[in-house]
Backbone bond lengths (Angstrom), bond angles and torsions (degrees), N, CA, C in turn:
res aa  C-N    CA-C-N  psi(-1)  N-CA   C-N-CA  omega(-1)  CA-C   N-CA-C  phi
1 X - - - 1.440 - - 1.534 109.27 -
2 X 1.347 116.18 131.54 1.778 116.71 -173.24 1.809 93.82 -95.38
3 X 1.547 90.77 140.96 1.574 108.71 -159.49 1.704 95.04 -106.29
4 X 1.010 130.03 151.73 1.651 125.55 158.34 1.602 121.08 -120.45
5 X 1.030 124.66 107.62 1.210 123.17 -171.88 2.222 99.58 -128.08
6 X 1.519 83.74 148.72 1.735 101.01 -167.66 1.690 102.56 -60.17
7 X 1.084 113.17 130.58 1.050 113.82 162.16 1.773 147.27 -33.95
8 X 1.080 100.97 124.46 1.816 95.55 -164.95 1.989 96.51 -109.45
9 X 1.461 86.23 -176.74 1.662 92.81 -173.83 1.591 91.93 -104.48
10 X 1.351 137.22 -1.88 1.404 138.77 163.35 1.704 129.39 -76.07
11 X 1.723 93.38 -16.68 1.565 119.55 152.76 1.412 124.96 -99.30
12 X 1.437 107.95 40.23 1.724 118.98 162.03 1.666 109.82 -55.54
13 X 1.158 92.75 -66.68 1.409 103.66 177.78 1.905 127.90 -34.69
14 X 1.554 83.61 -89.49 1.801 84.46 170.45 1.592 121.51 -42.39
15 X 1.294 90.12 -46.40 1.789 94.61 173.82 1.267 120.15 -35.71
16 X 1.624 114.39 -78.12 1.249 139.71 154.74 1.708 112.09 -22.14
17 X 0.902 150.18 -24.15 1.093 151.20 -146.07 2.016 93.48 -131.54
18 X 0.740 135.45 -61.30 1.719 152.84 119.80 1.809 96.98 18.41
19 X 1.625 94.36 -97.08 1.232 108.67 165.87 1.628 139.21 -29.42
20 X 1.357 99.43 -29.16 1.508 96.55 -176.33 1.268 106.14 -107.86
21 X 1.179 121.39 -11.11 1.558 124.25 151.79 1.464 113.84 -60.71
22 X 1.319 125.54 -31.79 1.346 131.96 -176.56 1.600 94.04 -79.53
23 X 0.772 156.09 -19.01 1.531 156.64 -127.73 1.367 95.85 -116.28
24 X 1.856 103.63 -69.30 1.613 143.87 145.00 1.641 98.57 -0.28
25 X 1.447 98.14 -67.34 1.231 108.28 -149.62 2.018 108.23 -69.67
26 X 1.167 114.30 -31.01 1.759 128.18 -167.31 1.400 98.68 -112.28
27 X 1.503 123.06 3.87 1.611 115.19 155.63 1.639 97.99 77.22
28 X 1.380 121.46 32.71 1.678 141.00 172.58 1.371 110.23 -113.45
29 X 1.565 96.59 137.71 1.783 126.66 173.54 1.083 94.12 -121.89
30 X 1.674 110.91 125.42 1.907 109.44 157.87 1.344 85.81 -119.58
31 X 1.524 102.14 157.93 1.555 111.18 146.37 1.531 133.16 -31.93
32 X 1.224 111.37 147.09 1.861 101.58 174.00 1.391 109.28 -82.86
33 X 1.255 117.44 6.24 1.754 106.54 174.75 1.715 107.25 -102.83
34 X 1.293 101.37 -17.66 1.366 110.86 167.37 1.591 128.46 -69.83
35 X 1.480 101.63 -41.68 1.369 113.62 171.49 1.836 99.91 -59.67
36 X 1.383 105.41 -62.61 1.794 118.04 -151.26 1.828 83.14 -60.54
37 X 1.552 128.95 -40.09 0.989 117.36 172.99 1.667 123.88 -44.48
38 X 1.202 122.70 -70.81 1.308 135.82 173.12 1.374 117.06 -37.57
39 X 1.727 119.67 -38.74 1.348 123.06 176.00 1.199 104.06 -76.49
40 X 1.465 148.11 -55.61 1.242 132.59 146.64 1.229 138.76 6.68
41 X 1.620 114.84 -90.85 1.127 120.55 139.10 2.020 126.80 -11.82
42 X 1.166 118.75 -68.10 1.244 127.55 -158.26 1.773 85.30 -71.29
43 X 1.092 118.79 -57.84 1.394 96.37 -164.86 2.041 120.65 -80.26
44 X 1.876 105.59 -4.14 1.204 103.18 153.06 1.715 135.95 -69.60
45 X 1.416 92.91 -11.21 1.773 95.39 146.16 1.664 83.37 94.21
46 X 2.031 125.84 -36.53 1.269 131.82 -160.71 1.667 110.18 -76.92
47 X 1.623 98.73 96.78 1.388 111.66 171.46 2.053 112.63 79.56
48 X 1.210 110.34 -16.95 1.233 112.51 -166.65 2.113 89.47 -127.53
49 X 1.138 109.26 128.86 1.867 112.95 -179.69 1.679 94.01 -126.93
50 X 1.239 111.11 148.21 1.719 112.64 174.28 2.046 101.00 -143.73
51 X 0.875 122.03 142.13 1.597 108.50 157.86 1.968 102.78 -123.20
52 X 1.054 87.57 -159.42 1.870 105.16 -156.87 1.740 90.76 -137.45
53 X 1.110 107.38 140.49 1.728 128.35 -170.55 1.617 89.17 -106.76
54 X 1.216 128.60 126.17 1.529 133.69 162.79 1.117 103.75 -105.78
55 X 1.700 119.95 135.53 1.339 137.17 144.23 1.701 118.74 -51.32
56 X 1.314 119.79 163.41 1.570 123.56 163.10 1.541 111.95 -37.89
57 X 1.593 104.65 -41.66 1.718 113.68 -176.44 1.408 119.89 -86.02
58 X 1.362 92.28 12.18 1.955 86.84 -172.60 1.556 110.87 80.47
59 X 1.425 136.19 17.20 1.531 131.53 177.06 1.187 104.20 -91.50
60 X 1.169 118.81 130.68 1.359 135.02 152.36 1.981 107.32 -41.44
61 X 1.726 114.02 101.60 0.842 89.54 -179.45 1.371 103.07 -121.56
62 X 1.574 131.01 26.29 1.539 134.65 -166.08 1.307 101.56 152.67
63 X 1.860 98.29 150.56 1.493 112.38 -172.20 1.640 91.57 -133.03
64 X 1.422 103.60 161.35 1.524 121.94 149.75 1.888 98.64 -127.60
65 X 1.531 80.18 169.65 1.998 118.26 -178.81 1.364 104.48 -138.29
66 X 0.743 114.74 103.33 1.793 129.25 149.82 1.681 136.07 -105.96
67 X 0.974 114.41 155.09 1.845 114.37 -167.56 1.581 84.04 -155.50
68 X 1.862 89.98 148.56 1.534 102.50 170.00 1.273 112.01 -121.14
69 X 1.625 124.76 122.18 0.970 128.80 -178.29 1.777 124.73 -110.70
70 X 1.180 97.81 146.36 2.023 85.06 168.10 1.583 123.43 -53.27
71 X 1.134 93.35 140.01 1.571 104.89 171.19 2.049 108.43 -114.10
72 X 1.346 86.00 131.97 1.411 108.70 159.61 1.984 127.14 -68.96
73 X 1.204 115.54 5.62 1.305 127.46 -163.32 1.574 106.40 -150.49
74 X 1.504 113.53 7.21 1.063 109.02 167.75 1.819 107.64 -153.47
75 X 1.516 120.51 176.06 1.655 111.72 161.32 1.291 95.71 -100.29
76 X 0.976 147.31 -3.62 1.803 127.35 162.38 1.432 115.52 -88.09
77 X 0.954 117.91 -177.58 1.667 124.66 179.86 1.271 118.54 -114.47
78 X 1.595 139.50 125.75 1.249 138.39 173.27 1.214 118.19 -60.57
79 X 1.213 123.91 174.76 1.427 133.29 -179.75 1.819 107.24 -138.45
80 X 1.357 76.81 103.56 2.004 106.10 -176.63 1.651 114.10 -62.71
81 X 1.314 126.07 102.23 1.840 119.56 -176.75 1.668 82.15 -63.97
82 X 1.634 113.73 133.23 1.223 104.17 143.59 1.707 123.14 -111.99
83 X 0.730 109.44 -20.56 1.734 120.45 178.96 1.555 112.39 -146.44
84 X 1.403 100.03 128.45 1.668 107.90 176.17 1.353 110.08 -131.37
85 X 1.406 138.58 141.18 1.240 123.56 172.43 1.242 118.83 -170.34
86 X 1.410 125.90 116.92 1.641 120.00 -175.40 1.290 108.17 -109.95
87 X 1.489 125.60 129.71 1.338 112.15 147.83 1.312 141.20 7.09
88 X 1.322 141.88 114.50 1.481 154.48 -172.48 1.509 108.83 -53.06
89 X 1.516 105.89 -46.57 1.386 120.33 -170.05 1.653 111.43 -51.86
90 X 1.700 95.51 -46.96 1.667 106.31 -159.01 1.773 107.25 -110.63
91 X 1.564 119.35 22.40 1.329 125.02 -164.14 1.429 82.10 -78.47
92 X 1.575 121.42 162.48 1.267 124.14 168.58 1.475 131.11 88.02
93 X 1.765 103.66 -25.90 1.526 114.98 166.02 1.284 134.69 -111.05
């Protein structure tokens, strides 16, 4: 069963590794201060939220990014997907 739990700063790694497959994946190069920036961010929780997709084994096998922003069409605020991405291996199951 794939588990989702919020992102920590002890999942730099897998993340990172995740991520550059996502990068991989849309034919994108950022900087590495840009990346280490964004992971930052994601796990300060401030304005930017990400979690981690677990396999049966505990692998990092996919992330999402979300942010909540104001809406003009409502008094609450939406919640923007910004990045989603699972592994190639395990898409489909």
């Amino acid at each position: 069963m794939t588990t989702i739990s919020p992102l920590r700063a002890s999942d730099r790694s897998e993340w990172g590794e995740l991520w550059e497959q996502y990068l991989t994946f849309y034919e994108s190069d950022l900087d590495p201060a840009v990346t280490d920036d964004v992971f930052a961010r994601l796990v300060a929780g401030d304005g930017l939220h990400g979690a981690l997709a677990r396999d049966d084994d505990g692998r990092a096998v996919g992330f999402v990014h979300w942010l909540f922003h104001p809406s003009t069409w409502t008094t609450s605020s939406y919640c923007y997907l910004e990045d989603l991405f699972v592994a190639p291996d395990v898409r489909g199951g």
